[in-house]
N, C-alpha and C positions, 0 to 999 in steps of 0.2 A: 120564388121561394127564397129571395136569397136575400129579404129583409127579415123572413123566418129565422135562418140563418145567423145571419147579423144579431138577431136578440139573443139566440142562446148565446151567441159567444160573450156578449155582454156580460149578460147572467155568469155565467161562469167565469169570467174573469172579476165581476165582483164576490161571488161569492170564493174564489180564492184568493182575493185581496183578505176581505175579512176572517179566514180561516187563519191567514198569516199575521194577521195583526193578533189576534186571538190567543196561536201559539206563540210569540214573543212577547205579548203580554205575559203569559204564565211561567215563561222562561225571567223575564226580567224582574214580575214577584219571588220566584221561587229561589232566586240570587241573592234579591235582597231578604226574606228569611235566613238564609243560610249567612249571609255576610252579619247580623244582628248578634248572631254570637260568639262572634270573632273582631273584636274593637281595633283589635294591632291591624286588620286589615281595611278598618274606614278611611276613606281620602276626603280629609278636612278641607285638604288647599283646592284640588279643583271644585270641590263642591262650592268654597267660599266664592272664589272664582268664580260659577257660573251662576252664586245672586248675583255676583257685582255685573255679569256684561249681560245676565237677561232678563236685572230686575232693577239696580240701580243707574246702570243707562238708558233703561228704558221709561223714566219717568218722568219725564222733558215729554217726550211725545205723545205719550197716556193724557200728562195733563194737561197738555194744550188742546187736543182733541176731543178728550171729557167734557170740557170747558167750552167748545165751541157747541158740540152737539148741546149739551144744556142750556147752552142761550138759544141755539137756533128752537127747539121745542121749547122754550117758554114763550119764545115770539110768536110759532102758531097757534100755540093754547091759549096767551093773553087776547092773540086776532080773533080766535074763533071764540072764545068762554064770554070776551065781554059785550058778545053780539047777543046773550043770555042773561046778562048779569051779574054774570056767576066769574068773574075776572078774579076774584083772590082764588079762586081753585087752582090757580093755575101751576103756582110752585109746590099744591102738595103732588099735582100732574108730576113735577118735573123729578119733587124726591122720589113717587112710590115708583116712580120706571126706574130711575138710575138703580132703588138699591133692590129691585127684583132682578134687571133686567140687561139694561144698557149699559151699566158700568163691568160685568162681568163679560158680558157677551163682546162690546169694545175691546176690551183690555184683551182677552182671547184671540180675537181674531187681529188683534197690534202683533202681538206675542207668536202667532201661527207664523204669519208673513215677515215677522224680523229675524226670530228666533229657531223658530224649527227649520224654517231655512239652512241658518248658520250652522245648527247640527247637523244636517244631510250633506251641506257641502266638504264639514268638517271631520265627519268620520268615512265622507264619500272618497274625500284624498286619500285618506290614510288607506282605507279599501287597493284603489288603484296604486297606490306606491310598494304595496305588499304590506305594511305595516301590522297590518292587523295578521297575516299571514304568520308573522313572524312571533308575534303576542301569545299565538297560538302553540307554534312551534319551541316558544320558553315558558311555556306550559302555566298560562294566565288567561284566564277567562278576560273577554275581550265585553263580554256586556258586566263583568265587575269594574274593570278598568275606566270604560267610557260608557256605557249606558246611566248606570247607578247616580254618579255625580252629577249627572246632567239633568235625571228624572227629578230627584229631590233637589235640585236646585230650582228647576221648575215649578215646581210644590211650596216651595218657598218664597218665591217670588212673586208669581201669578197674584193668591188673594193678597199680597201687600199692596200690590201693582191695583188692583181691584178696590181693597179699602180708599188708596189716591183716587183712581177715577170717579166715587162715590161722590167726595167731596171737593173735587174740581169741579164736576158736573151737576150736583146742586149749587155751587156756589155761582157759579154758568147763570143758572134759572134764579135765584137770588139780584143777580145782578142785573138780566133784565126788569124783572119786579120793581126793585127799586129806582130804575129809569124810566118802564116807560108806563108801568101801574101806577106810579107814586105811592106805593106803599112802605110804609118806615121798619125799617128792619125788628122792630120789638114785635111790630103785627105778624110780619115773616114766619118769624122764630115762633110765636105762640102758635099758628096756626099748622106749623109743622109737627109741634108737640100736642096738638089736637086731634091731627087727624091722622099722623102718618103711626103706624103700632110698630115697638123694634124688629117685632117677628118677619118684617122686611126684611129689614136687613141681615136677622139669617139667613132666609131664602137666598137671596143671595148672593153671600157670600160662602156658604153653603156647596156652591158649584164650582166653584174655583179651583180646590184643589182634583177635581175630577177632568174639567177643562185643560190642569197642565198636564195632571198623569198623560191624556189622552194626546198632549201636542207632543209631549216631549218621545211617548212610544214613536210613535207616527214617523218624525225629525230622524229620530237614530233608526228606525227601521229601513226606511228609504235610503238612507247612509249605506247600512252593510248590503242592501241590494244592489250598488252601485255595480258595474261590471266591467274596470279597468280602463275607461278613457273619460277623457273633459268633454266629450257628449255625453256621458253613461251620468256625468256629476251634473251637471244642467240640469237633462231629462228628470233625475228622481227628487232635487231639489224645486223642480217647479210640481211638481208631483205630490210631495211631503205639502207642500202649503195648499193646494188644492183639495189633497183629501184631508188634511187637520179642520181648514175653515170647513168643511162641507161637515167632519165630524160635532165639531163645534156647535152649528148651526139646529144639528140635527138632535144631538142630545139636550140642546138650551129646550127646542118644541116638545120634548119629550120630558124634563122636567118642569115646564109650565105647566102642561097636561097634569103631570104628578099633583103639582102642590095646587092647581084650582080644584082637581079633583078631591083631593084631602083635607081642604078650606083652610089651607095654609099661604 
C-alpha cells in the first residue's frame, strides 16, 4: 500500500501547489487594481529595469535560437516534402509553426529558465536576509514593491521577445530555402502572402502575455517561499523553472486545443 500512499501525497501536494499559485495570483491582481488608482505610487524605474534585464538582454539568445530551430525544421520539411513534390511548402511549414506556435512557446520557455529563475533567487535573498520582513514591518506591501514591477515588466517583454523570434525563425526557414531549395526570395515572399492568413499570427501572439503573467507569478512565488538558507534559494529556484516550463507547456496544448477547436 505504500505506492497507494505515495499517489495521494502527490495529489495533495499538487493540488496545494496549485491552490497557492491560485491565491497569489488573485492577491498580485487584486494589488495591481488597487495600485491603478494611485499613479504617485507606480515604480517606473524598476519596471523600466526589468524590460531591459528580461527583455532587452534577452534578445541575442531568443534570436539566435529562433533562428536555429527555423533552419533546422525547414531542413526536414524541404527532406521530407520534396520526396512528394511538394518542396515549396516548406517555408509556409516553417511560418504557420513559428507564428502559432514555436516562437511563443521558445521565447517562454528562454524566459522560464533565464528569468523566473532570476526572480526566485532574487526576492529568495531578500526573504532569507529578512528584508522582506522588514518591508512588512514599515508598513509596504512587499508584492506592490517587488511582485508588480516584475509581473508587468514581464508582460512587456515576453510578446516583444516573441514578435523577435517570429522573425528570426522565419528568416531561419527563408534561408535554408534560398540555399538549399533554390528558391528566389520574391517566390518566398509571394508564397507566404498566399498561403499563410495574419490570424496566425494572432494566435500567437495572442499567448504571450498569458505565458509571462504565468512565469513571472510562479519566479516571485517560489522567491517568498524561500525559507531562510542558500539551500532554501536553490531548491525553489530550481523549482520556479520547473513548474513555469511545465506551466508553459501545458497551457500552449490547452490553447492549441482552444483555437483548432474554434477554427482559429
Amino acid at each position: 500500500m505504500a505506492w497507494l500512499s505515495g499517489i495521494g501525497k502527490t495529489t495533495s501536494g499538487v493540488w496545494q501547489a496549485l491552490t497557492e499559485l491560485l491565491s497569489f495570483m488573485g492577491q498580485v491582481l487584486a494589488t495591481l487594481v488597487a495600485s491603478l488608482w494611485r499613479p504617485s505610487r507606480w515604480r517606473i524605474t524598476p519596471l523600466l529595469a526589468g524590460i531591459e534585464t528580461g527583455g532587452v538582454n534577452a534578445i541575442p539568445i531568443v534570436a539566435l535560437l529562433t533562428f536555429l530551430v527555423g533552419a533546422v525544421i525547414a531542413f526536414l520539411g524541404a527532406s521530407l516534402l520534396t520526396r512528394f513534390g511538394a518542396g515549396h511548402y516548406t517555408v509556409s511549414l516553417v511560418v504557420f509553426a513559428f507564428l502559432r506556435e514555436f516562437a511563443v512557446l521558445l521565447t517562454a520557455i528562454i524566459v522560464a529558465g533565464r528569468t523566473a529563475s532570476a526572480y526566485t533567487a532574487q526576492i529568495g535573498a531578500m526573504k532569507a536576509s529578512e528584508e522582506i520582513d522588514a518591508l512588512k514591518v514599515s508598513g509596504l506591501d512587499p508584492v506592490e514593491i517587488l511582485v508588480l514591477p516584475r509581473v508587468l515588466a514581464m508582460m512587456v517583454a515576453l510578446p516583444a521577445l516573441t514578435f523577435i523570434a517570429m522573425i528570426c525563425g522565419i528568416a531561419g526557414g527563408i534561408v535554408v530555402c534560398l540555399g538549399s531549395l533554390d528558391m528566389p526570395l520574391a517566390l518566398i515572399l509571394s508564397l507566404i502572402q498566399e498561403n499563410i492568413d495574419v490570424r496566425h499570427f494572432y494566435v500567437g501572439i495572442s499567448k504571450a502575455p498569458v505565458f509571462a503573467f504565468i512565469v513571472a507569478i510562479i519566479g516571485c512565488l517560489q522567491g517568498f517561499n524561500v525559507r531562510g538558507s542558500a539551500t532554501s534559494v536553490g531548491e525553489k529556484t530550481t523549482t520556479s523553472v520547473v513548474h513555469s516550463i511545465f506551466m508553459v507547456i501545458l497551457l500552449d496544448a490547452f490553447f492549441a486545443l482552444f483555437f483548432m477547436e474554434a477554427g482559429w
